[in-house]
C-alpha positions in Angstrom: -28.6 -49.0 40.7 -30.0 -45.6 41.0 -33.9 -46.1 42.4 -35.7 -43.5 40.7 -39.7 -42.1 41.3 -41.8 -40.2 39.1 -44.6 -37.8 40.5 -46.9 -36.1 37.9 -50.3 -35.9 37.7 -49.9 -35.9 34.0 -49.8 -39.8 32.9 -47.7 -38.8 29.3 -45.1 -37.1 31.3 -44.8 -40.4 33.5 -44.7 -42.3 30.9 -42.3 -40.2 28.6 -39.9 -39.7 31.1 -40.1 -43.8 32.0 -39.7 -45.2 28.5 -36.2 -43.0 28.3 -35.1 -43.7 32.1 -35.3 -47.5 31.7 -33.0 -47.7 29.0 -30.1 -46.3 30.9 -28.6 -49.3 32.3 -27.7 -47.4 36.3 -31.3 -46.1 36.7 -34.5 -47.8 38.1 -38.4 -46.6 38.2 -39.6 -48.2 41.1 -42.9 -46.2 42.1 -44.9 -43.5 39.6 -47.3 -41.2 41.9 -49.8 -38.5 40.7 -50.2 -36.6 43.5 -48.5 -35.3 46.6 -50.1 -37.4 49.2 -49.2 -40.5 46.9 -45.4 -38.8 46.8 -45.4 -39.3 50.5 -46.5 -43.0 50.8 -44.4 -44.2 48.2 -41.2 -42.6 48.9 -41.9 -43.8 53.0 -42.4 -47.5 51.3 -40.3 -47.5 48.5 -37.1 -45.6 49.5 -36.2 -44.5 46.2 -32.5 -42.3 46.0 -34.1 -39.7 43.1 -37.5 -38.2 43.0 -38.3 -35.9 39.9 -40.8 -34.1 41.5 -44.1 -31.8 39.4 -45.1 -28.9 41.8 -48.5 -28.8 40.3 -50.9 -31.6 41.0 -53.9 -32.4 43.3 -53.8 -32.3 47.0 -50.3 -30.9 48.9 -48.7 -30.6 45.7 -44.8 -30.5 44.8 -43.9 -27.7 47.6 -45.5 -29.5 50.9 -44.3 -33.0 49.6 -40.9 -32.1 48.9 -40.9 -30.4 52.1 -42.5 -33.3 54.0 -40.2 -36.2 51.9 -37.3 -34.3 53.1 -38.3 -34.2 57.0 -39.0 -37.3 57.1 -36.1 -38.8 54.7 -33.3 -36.3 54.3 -31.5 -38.7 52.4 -33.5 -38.9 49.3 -32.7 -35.9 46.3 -36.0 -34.4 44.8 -35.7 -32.7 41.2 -38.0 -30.2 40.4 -39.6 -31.8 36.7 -41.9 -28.3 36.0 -43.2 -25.5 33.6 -42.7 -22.8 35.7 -39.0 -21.6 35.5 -40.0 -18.0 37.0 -39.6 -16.8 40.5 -40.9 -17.9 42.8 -40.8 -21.0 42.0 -37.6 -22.3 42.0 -36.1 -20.8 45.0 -39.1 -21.7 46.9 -38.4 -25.4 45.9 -34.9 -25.1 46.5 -35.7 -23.9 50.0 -37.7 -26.7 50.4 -35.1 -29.0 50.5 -34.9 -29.5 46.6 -31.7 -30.7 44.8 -32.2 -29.8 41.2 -34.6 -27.9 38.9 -35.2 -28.6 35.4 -37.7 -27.8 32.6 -40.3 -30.1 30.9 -38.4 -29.2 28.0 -35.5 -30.5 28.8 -33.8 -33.7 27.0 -33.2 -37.1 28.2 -29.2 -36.4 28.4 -30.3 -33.5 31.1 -32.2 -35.2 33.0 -29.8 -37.9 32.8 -26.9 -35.8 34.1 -29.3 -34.0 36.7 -30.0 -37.0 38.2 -26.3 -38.0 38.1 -25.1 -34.8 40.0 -27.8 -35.0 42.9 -27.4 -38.5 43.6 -22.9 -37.7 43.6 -24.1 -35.4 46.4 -24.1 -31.7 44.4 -27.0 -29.8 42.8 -28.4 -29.1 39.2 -30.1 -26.4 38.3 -31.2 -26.1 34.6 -28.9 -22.9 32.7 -32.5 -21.1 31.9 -33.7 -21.3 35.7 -30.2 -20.4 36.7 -30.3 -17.4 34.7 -34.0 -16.1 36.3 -32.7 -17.0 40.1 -30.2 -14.8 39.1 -31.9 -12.0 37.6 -34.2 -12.0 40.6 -31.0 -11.6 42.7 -29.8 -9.0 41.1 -33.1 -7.2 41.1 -32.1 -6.9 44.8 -34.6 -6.3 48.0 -36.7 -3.7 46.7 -37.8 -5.0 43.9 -38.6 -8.4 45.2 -41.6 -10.0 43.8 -44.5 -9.7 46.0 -45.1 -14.2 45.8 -41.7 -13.4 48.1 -43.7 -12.6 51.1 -46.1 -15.4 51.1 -45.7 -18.0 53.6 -45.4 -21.7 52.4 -48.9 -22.6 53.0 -50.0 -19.2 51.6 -48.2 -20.3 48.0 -50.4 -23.7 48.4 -53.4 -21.8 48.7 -52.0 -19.6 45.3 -51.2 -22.2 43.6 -53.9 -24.2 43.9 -56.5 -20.9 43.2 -54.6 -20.5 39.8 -55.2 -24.3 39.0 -59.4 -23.2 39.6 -60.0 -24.8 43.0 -62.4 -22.8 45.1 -61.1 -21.0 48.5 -62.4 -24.1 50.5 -60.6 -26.8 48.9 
C-alpha cells in the first residue's frame, strides 16, 4: 500500500485530489496538511512514502518543507502539486530534493502514474514543465532569469511578498 499525504492550503484541492486517490486500490491518504509547518509534523509522525506537495501556502511554504522533509527523511518522494510551471520554480523544487512536478491541471491518470514512478525510485516531471526547464536551459547563462540568483530563503521572502504579506512576516 502506497501511503500518500496531501499539503494544500486550499481545502477543494485536498479534497479533489482525495476522493480520486482513494479509489485506486494500491494508494492510501493517511494525513492532509495546509501548511508547511503542518507538512513537517505529519510526515515526522505519519511516515507517508508520497507527498504531493503545494509551494504556496502559509508559513515555510513548499520550498523550506520539502527541503526540511527531505533532511530529515530522505526516503520519502515529494511531488510538486502547483500553478506555477515557470522557472524558477520547478528547478528550485527539484533542487530541493523534489521527485516530480506536475500541474493543478493535470488528470487523475497523471498523477496516478507520477506517483507510480517516484515511489519505483525514478522521477516525473509533467511534459509542459519539462518543456520550460528546458527552454530555460537552452536560454543558457546569460540569459538566466534574475529569481536565479536568489538564495533559498530569499525566494521565501518573494514568494511570500507576492502572496501580500508585509516585509516583517
Amino acid at each position: 500500500m502506497i501511503k500518500i499525504m496531501i499539503v494544500d492550503d486550499h481545502r477543494l484541492v485536498r479534497a479533489g485530489l482525495r476522493r480520486f486517490l482513494m479509489d485506486v486500490p494500491d494508494m492510501e491518504i493517511i494525513a492532509e496538511a495546509c501548511t508547511g509547518e503542518q507538512a513537517l509534523e505529519y510526515a515526522r509522525v505519519k511516515s507517508p512514502h508520497v507527498i504531493l506537495m503545494d509551494i504556496n501556502m502559509p508559513g515555510i511554504g513548499g520550498l523550506e518543507s520539502t527541503r526540511r522533509i527531505k533532511l530529515r527523511q530522505p526516503e520519502v518522494k515529494v511531488i510538486v502539486v502547483s500553478m506555477h510551471l515557470e522557472e524558477p520554480y520547478p528547478s528550485r523544487m527539484l533542487a530541493a530534493g523534489a521527485s516530480g512536478y506536475i500541474s493543478k491541471d493535470s488528470g487523475p491518470d497523471e498523477v496516478v502514474a507520477a506517483i507510480r514512478r517516484v515511489v519505483a525510485g525514478g522521477h516525473y516531471v509533467a511534459p509542459e514543465v519539462a518543456g520550460n526547464l528546458a527552454a530555460s536551459l537552452v536560454k543558457g547563462a546569460g540569459n538566466a532569469s534574475p529569481f536565479e540568483q536568489l538564495s533559498q530563503r530569499e525566494t521565501q521572502v518573494m514568494l511570500m511578498v507576492t502572496q501580500g504579506h508585509s516585509t516583517q512576516d
